[in-house]
VEXLUMTOR-17834 format. One record per residue (C-alpha): z, x, y; residue number from 1; residue in three letters. Coordinates in steps of 0.5 Angstrom, whole numbers, plus 500, padded with zeros to 3 digits. Layout:
! residues N
<node><z>Z</z><x>X</x><y>Y</y><i>NUM</i><aa>ala</aa></node>
...
END
This chain:
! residues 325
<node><z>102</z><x>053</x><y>405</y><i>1</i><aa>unk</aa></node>
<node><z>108</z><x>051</x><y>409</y><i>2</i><aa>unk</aa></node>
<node><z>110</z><x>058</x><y>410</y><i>3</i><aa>unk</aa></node>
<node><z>104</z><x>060</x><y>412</y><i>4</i><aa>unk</aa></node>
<node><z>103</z><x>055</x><y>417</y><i>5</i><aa>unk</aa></node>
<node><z>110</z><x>056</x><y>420</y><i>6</i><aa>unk</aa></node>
<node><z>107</z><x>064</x><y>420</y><i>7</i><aa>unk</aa></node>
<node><z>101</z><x>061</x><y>424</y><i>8</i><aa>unk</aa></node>
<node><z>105</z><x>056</x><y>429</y><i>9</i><aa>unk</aa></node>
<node><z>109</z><x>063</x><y>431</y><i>10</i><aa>unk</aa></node>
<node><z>103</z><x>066</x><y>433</y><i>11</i><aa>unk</aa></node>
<node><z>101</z><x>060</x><y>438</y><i>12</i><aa>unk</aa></node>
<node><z>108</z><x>062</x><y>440</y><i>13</i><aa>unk</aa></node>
<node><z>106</z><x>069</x><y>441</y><i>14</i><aa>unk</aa></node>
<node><z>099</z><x>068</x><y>444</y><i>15</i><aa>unk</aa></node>
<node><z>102</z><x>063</x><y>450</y><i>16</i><aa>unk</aa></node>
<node><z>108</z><x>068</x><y>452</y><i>17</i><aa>unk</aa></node>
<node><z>103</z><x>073</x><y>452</y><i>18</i><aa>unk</aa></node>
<node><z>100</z><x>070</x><y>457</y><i>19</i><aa>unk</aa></node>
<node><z>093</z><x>067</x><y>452</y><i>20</i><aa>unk</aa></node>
<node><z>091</z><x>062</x><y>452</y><i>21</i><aa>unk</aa></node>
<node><z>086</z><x>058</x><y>447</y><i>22</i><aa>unk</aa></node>
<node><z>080</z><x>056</x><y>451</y><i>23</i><aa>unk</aa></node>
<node><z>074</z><x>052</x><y>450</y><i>24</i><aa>unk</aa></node>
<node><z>067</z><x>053</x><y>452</y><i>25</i><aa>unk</aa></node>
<node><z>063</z><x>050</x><y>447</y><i>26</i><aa>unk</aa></node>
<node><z>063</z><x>044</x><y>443</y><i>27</i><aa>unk</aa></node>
<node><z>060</z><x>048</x><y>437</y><i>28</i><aa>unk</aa></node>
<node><z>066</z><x>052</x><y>435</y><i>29</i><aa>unk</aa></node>
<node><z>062</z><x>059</x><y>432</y><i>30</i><aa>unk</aa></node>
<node><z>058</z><x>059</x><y>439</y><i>31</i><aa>unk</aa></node>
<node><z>063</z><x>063</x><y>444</y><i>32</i><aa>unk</aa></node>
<node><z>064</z><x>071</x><y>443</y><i>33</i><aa>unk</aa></node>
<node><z>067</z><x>075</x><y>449</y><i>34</i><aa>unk</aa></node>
<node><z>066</z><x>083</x><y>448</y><i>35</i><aa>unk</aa></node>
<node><z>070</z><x>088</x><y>452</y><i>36</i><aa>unk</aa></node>
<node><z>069</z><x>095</x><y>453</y><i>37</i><aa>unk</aa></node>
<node><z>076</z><x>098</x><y>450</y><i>38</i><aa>unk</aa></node>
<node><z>083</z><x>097</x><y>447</y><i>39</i><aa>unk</aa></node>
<node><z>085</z><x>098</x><y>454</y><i>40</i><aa>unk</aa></node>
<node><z>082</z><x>091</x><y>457</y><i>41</i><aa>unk</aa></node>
<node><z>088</z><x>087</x><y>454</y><i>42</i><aa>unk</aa></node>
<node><z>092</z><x>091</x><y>459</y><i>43</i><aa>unk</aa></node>
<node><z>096</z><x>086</x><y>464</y><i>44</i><aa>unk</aa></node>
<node><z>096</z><x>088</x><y>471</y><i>45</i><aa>unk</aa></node>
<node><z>103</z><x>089</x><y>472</y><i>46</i><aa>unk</aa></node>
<node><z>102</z><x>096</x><y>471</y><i>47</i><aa>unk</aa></node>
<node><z>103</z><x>101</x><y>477</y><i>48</i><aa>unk</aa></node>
<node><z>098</z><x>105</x><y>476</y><i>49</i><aa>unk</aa></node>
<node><z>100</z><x>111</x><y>477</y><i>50</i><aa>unk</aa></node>
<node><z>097</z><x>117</x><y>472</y><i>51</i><aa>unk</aa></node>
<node><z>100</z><x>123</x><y>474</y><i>52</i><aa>unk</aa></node>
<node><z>102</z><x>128</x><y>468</y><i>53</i><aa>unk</aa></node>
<node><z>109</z><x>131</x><y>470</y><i>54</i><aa>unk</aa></node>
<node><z>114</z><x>130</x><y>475</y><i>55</i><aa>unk</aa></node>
<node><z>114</z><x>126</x><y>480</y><i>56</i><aa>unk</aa></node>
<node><z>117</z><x>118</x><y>482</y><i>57</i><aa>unk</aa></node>
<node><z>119</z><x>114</x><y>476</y><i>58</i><aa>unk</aa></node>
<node><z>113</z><x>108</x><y>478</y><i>59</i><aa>unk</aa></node>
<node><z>116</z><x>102</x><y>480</y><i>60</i><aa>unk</aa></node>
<node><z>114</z><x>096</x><y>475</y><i>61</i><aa>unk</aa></node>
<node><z>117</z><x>088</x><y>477</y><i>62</i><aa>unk</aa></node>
<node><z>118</z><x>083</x><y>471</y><i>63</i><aa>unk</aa></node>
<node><z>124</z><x>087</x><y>469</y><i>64</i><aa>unk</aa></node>
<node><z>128</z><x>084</x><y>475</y><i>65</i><aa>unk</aa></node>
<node><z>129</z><x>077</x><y>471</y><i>66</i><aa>unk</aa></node>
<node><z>131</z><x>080</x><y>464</y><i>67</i><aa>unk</aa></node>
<node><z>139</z><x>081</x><y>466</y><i>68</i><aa>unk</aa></node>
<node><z>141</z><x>074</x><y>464</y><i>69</i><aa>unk</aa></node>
<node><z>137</z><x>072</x><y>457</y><i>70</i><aa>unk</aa></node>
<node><z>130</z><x>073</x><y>454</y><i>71</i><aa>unk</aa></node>
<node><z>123</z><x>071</x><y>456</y><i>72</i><aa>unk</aa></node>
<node><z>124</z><x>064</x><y>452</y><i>73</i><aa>unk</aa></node>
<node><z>130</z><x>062</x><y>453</y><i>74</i><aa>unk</aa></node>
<node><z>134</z><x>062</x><y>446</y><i>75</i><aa>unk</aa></node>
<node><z>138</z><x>068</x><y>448</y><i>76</i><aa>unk</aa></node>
<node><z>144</z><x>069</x><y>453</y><i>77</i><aa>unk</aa></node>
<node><z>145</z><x>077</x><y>453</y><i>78</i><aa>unk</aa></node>
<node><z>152</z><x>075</x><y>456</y><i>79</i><aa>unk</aa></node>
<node><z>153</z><x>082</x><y>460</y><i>80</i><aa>unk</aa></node>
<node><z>159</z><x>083</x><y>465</y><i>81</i><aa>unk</aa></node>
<node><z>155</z><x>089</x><y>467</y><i>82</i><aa>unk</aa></node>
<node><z>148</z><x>091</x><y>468</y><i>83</i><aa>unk</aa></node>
<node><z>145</z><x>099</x><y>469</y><i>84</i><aa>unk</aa></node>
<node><z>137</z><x>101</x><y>471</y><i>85</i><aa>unk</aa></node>
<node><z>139</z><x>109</x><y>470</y><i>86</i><aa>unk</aa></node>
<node><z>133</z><x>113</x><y>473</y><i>87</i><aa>unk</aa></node>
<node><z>134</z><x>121</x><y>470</y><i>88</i><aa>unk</aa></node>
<node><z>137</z><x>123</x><y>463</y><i>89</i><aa>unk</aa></node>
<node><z>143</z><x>125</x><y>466</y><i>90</i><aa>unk</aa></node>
<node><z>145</z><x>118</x><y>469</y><i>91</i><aa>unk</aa></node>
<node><z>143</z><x>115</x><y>462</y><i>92</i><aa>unk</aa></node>
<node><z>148</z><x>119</x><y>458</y><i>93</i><aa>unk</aa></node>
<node><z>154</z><x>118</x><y>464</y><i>94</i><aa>unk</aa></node>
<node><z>152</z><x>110</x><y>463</y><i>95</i><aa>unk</aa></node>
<node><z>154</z><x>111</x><y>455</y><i>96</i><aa>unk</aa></node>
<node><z>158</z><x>115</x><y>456</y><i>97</i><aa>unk</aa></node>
<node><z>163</z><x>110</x><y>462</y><i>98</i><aa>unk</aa></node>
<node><z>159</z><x>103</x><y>461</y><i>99</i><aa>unk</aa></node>
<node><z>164</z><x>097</x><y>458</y><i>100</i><aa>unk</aa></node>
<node><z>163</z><x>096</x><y>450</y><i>101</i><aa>unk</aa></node>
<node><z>158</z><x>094</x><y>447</y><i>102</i><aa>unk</aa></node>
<node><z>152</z><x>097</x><y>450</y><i>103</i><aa>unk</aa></node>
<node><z>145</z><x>095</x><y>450</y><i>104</i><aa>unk</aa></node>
<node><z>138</z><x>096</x><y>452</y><i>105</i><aa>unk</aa></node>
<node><z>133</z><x>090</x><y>454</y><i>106</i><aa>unk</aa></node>
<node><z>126</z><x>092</x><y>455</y><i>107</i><aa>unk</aa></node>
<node><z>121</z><x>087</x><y>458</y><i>108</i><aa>unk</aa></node>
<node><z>126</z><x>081</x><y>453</y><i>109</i><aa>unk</aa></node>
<node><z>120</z><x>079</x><y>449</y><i>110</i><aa>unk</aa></node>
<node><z>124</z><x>078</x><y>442</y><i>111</i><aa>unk</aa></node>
<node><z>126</z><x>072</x><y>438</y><i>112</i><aa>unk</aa></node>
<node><z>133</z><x>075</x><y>436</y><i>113</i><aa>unk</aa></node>
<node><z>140</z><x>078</x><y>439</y><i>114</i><aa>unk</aa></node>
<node><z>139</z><x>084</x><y>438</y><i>115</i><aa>unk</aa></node>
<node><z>140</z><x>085</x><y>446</y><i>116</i><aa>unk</aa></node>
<node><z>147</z><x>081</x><y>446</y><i>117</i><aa>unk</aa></node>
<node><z>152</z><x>083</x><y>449</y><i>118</i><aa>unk</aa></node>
<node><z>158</z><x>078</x><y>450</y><i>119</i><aa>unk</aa></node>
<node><z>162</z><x>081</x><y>455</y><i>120</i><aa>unk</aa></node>
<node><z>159</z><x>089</x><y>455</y><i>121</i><aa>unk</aa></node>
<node><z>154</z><x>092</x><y>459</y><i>122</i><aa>unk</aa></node>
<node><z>146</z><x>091</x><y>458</y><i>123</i><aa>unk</aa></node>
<node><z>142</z><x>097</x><y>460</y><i>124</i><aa>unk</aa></node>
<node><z>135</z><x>097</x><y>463</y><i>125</i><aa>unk</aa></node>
<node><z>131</z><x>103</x><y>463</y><i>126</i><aa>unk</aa></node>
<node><z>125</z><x>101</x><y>467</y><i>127</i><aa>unk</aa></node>
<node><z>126</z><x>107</x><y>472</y><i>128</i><aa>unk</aa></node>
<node><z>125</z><x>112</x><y>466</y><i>129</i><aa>unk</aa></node>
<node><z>118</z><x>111</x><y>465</y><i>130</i><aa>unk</aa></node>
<node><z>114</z><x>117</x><y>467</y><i>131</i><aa>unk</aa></node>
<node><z>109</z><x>120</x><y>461</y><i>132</i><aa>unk</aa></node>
<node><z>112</z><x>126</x><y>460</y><i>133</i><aa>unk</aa></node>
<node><z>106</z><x>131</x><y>455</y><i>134</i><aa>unk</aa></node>
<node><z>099</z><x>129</x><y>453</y><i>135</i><aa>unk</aa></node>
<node><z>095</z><x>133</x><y>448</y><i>136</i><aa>unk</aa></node>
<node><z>087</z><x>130</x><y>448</y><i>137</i><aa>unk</aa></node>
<node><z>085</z><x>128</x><y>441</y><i>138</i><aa>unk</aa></node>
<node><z>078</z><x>131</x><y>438</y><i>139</i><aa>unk</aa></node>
<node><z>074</z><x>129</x><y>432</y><i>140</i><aa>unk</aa></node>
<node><z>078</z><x>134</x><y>427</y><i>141</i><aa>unk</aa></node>
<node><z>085</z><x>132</x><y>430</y><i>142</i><aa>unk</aa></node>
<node><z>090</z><x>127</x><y>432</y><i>143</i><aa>unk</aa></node>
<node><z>093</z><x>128</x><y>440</y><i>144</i><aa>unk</aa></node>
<node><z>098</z><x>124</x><y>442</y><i>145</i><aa>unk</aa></node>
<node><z>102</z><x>122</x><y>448</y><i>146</i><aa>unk</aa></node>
<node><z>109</z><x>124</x><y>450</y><i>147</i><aa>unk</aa></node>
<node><z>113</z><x>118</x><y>454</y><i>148</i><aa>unk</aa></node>
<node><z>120</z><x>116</x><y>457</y><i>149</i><aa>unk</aa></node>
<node><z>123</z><x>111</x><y>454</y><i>150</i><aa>unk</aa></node>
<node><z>122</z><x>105</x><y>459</y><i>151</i><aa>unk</aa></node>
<node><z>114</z><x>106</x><y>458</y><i>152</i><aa>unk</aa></node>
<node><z>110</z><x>100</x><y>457</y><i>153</i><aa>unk</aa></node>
<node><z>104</z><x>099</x><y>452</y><i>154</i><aa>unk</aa></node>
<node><z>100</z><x>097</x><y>460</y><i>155</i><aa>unk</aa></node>
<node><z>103</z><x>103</x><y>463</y><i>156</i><aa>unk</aa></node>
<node><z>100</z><x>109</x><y>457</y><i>157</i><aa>unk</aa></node>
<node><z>094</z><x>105</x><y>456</y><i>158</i><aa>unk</aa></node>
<node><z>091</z><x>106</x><y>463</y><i>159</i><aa>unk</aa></node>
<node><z>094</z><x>113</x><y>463</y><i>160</i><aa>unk</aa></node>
<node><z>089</z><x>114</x><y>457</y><i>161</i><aa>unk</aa></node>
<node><z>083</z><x>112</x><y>460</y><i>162</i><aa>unk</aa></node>
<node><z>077</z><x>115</x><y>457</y><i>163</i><aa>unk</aa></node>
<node><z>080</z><x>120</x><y>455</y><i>164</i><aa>unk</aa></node>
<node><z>084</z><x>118</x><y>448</y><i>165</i><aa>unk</aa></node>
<node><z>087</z><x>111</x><y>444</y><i>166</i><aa>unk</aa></node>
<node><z>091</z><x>108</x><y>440</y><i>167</i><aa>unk</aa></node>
<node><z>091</z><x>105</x><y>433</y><i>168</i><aa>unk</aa></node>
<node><z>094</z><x>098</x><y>435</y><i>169</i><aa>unk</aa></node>
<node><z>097</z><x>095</x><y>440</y><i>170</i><aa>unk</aa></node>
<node><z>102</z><x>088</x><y>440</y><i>171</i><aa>unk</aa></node>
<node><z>099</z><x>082</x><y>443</y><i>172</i><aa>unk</aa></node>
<node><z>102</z><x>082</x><y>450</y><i>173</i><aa>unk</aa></node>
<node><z>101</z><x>090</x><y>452</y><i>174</i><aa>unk</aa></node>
<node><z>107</z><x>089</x><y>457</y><i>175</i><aa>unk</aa></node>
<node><z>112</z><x>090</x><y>452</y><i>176</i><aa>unk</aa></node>
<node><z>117</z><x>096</x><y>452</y><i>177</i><aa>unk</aa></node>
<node><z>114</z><x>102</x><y>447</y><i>178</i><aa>unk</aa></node>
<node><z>121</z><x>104</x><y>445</y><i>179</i><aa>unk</aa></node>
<node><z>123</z><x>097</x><y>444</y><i>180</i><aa>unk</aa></node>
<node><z>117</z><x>093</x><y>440</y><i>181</i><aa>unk</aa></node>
<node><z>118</z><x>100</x><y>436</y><i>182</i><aa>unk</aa></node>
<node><z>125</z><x>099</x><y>435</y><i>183</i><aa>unk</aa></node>
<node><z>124</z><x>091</x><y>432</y><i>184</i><aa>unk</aa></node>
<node><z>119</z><x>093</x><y>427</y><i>185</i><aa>unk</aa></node>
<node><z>112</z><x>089</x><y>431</y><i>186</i><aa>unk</aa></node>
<node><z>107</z><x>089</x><y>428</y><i>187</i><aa>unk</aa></node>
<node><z>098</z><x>088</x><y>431</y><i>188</i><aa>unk</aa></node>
<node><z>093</z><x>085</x><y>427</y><i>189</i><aa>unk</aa></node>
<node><z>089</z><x>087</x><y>421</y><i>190</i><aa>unk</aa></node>
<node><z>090</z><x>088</x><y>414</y><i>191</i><aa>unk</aa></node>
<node><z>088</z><x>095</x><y>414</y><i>192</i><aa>unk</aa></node>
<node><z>093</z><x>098</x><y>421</y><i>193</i><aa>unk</aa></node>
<node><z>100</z><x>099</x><y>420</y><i>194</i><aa>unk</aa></node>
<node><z>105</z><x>096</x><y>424</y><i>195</i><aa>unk</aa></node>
<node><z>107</z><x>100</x><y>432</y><i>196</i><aa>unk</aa></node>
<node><z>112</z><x>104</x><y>429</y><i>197</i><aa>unk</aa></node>
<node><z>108</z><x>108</x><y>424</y><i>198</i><aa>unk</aa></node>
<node><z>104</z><x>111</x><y>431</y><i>199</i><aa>unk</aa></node>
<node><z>111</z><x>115</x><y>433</y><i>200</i><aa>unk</aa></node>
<node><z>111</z><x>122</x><y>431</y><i>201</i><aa>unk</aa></node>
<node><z>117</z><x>124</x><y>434</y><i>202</i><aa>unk</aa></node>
<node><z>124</z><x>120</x><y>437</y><i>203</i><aa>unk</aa></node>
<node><z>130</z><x>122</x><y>442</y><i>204</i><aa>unk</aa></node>
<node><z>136</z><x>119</x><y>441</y><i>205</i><aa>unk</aa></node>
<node><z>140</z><x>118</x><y>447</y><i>206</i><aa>unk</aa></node>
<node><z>148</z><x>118</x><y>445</y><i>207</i><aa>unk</aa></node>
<node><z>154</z><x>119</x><y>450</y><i>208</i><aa>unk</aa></node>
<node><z>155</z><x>126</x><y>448</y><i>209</i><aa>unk</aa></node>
<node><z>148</z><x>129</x><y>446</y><i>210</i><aa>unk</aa></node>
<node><z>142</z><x>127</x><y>444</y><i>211</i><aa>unk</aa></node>
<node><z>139</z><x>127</x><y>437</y><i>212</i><aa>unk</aa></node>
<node><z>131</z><x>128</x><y>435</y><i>213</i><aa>unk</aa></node>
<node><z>127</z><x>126</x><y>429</y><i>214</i><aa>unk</aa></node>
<node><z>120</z><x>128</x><y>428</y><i>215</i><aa>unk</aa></node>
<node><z>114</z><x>128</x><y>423</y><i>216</i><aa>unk</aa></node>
<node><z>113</z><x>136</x><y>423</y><i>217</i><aa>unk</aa></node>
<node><z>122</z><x>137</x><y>421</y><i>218</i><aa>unk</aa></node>
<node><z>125</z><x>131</x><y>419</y><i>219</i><aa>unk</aa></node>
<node><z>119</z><x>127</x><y>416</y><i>220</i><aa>unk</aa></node>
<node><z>124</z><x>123</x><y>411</y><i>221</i><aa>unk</aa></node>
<node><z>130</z><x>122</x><y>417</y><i>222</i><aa>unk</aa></node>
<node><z>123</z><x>119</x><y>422</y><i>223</i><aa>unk</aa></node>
<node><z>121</z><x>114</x><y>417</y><i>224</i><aa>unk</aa></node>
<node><z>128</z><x>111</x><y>417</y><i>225</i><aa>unk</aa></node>
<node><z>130</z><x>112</x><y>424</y><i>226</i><aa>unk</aa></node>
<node><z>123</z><x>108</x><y>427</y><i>227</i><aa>unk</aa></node>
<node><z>125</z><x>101</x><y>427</y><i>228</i><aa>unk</aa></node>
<node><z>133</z><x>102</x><y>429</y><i>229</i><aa>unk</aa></node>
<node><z>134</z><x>095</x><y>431</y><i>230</i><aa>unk</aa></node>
<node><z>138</z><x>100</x><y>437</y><i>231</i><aa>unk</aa></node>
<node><z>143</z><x>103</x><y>432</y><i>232</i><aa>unk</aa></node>
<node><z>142</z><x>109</x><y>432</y><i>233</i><aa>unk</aa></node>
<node><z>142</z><x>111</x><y>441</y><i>234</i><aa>unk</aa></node>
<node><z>138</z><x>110</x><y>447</y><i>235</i><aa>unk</aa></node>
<node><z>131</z><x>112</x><y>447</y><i>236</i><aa>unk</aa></node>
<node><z>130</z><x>116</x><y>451</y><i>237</i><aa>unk</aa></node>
<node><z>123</z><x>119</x><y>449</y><i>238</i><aa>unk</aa></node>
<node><z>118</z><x>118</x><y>444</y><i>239</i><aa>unk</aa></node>
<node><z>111</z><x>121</x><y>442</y><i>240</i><aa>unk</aa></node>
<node><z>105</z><x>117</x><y>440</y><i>241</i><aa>unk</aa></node>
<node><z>098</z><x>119</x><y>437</y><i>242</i><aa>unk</aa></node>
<node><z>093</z><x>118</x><y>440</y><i>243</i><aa>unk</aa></node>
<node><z>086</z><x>117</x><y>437</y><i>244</i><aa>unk</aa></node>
<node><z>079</z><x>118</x><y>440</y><i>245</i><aa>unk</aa></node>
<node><z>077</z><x>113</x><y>444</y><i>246</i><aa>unk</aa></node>
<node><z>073</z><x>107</x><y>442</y><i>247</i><aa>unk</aa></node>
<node><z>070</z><x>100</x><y>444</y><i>248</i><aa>unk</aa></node>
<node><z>073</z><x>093</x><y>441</y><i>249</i><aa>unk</aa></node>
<node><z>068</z><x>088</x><y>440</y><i>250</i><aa>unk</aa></node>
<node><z>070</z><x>082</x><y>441</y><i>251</i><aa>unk</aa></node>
<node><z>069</z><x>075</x><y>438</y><i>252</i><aa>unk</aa></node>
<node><z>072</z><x>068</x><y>439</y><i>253</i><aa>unk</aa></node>
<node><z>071</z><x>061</x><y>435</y><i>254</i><aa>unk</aa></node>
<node><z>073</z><x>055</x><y>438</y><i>255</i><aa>unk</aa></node>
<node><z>076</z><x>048</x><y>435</y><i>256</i><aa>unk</aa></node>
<node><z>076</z><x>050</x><y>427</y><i>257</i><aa>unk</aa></node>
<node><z>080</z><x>046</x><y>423</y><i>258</i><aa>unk</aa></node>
<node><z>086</z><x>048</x><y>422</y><i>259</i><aa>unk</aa></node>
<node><z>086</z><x>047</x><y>415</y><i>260</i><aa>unk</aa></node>
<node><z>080</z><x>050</x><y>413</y><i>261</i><aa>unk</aa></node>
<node><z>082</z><x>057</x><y>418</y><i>262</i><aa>unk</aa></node>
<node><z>088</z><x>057</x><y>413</y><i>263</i><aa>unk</aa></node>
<node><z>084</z><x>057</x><y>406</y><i>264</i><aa>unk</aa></node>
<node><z>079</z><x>061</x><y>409</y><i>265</i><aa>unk</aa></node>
<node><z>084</z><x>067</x><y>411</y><i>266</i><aa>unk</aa></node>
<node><z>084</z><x>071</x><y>406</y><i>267</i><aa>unk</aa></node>
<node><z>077</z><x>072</x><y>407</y><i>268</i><aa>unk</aa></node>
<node><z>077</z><x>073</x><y>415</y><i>269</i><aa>unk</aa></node>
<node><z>081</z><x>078</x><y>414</y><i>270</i><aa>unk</aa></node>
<node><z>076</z><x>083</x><y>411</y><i>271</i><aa>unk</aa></node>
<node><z>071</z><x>081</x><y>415</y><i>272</i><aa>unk</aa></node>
<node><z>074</z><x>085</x><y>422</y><i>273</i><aa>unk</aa></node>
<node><z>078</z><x>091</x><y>423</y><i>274</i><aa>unk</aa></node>
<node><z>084</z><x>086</x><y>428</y><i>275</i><aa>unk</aa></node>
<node><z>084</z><x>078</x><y>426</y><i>276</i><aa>unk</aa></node>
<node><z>088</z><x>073</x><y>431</y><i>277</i><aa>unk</aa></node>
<node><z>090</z><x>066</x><y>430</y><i>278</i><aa>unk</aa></node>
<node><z>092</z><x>061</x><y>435</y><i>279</i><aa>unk</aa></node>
<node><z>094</z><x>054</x><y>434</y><i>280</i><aa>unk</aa></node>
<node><z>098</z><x>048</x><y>436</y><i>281</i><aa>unk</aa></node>
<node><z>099</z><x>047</x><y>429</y><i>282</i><aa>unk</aa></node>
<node><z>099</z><x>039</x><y>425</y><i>283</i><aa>unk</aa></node>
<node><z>103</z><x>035</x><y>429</y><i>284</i><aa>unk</aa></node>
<node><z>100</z><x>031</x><y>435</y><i>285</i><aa>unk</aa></node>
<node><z>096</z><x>032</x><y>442</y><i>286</i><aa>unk</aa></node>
<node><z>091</z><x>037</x><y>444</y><i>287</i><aa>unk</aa></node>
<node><z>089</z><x>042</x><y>440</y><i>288</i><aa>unk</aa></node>
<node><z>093</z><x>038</x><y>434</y><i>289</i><aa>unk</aa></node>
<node><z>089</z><x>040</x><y>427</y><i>290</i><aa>unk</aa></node>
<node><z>085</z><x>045</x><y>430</y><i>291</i><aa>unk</aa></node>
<node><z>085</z><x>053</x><y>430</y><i>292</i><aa>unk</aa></node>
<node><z>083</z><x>058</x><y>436</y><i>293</i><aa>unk</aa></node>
<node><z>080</z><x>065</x><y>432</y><i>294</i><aa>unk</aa></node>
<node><z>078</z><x>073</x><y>435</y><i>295</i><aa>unk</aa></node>
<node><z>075</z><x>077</x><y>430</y><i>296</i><aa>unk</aa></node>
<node><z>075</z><x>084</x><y>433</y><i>297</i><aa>unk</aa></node>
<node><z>071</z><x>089</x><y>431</y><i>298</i><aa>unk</aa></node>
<node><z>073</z><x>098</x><y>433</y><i>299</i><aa>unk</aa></node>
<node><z>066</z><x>101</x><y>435</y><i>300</i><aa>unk</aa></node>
<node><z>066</z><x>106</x><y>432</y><i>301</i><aa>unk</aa></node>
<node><z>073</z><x>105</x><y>427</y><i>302</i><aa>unk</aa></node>
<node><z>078</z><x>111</x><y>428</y><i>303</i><aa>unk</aa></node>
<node><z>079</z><x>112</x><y>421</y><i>304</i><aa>unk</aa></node>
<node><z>072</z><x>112</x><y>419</y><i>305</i><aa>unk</aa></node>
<node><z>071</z><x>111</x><y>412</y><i>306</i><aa>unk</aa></node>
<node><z>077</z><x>106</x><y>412</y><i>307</i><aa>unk</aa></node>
<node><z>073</z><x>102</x><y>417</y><i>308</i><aa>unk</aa></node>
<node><z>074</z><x>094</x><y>415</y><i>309</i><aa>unk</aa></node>
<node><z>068</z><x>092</x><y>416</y><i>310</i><aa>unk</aa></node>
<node><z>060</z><x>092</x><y>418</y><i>311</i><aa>unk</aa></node>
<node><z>058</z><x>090</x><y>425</y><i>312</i><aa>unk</aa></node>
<node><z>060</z><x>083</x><y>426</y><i>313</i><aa>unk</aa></node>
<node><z>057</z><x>077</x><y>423</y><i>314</i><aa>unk</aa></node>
<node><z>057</z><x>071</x><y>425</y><i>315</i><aa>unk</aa></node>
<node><z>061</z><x>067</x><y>420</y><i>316</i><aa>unk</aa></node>
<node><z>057</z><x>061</x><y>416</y><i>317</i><aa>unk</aa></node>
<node><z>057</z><x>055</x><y>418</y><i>318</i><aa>unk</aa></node>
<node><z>059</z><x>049</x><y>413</y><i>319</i><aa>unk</aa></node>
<node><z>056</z><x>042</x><y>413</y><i>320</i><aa>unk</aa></node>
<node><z>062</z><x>041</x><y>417</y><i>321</i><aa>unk</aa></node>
<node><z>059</z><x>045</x><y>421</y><i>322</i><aa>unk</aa></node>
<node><z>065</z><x>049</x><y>421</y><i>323</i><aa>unk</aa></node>
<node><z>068</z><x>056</x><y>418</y><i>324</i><aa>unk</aa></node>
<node><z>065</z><x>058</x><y>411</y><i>325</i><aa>unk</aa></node>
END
């Protein structure tokens, strides 16, 4: 029970650095329900909406300016006595081939843990190598997929995309680097979708002397180990994705549950929607103190069909409390 109310704290720490924040519309804690057309509606508006396919600029995207010092949060200092954005391959590979030890990649700083330390040697930024590079649309007997650099955000594929194609999952602040929320093994939501990682069909790795590539189609095995490499296998400069039919999300928002009954119910919440969010301020004192904040979301229609979690939403009964049953 403690653990798993430490795991909801940690929640409402993710919800409030994406930007989320728990609202409240309605006294009856059942009675608010959003619904949003797509995936892509959790983009933040950072993105430069550029769509070209091939060639071109690398898009300009502010935010990562700010990330040379420490993380978002503030409880790492990466230490750095240099600091480089290269803007093509080549100006990659001389960065690691000439950059001051050690060397480390940041993305857009959202982890918890020093994996972008780097006392006395050289952070590296790939802001600038953010283009998409190949798409292939998916059909209904086939999965397509997405080629991007290794500096492309979450916000910048999914408005890339469009109509014209999804993804299986994404992270609660869709700005996050790709290559770096696949690095650090994060995870979505919902008992039946794999973590970020399992999207990934293929990964470049860039070293000082060459590049080093693993994909589903070749070296399966070599893949698999190589997804969430915590940076230790190279930069990466180039990944693929799949990419699934496109799809609505139906979203539904419950408002003041008490916490302790959001707890001993979760179990069962989780089988009652395809992607299950909590937020929370946990049991000390103050607004929100004892109370619990929850989006079911349900995939219209499911992209795994058969596997599909649940049946269209229904309104979770409500106990003499009036409250989650």
């Amino acid at each position: 029970m403690h653990a798993l109310r430490g795991f909801l704290c940690l929640l409402a720490c993710v919800a409030c650095a994406a930007g989320i924040r728990p609202f409240r519309r309605a006294r009856d804690p059942l009675a608010s329900c959003d619904r949003r057309d797509d995936k892509s509606s959790r983009a933040c508006d950072r993105c430069c909406g550029d769509k070209s396919l091939r060639g071109g600029e690398a898009r300009d995207c502010p935010g990562y300016e700010s990330l040379r010092e420490r993380n978002w949060c503030g409880n790492v200092e990466f230490g750095a006595a240099a600091f480089a954005e290269p803007t093509t391959h080549e100006e990659l590979q001389a960065t690691l081939r000439d950059a001051g030890a050690p060397i480390r990649v940041v993305g857009r700083g959202h982890s918890f843990s020093p994996v972008a330390e780097c006392s006395g040697g050289t952070l590296v930024s790939l802001a600038k190598l953010n283009r998409v590079l190949d798409f292939v649309a998916p059909t209904e007997e086939r999965v397509g997929s997405v080629t991007i650099e290794g500096g492309c955000t979450y916000t910048e594929v999914i408005n890339f995309l469009g109509t014209r194609g999804a993804l299986k999952n994404l992270p609660s602040c869709p700005q996050f680097a790709v290559a770096g929320a696949i690095a650090t093994g994060t995870h979505g939501s919902g008992r039946k979708i794999q973590n970020l990682a399992a999207q990934v069909s293929m990964l470049e790795f860039t070293l000082k002397d060459g590049t080093r590539t693993y994909d589903r189609a070749t070296t399966p095995e070599l893949l698999e180990g190589a997804r969430v490499h915590l940076g230790t296998l190279g930069v990466v400069s180039k990944l693929t994705l799949d990419v699934v039919p496109y799809y609505d999300v139906a979203a539904y928002r419950y408002d003041d549950v008490p916490l302790d009954d959001a707890i001993e119910a979760l179990p069962e919440l989780f089988e009652a929607c395809d992607s299950l969010s909590v937020w929370t301020s946990g049991f000390g004192r103050g607004p929100g103190a004892g109370l619990a904040w929850m989006t079911f979301r349900h995939f219209e229609p499911f992209w795994a069909g058969a596997e599909a979690a649940a049946p269209p939403h229904a309104r979770p009964a409500a106990t003499e409390r009036g409250y989650l049953q």
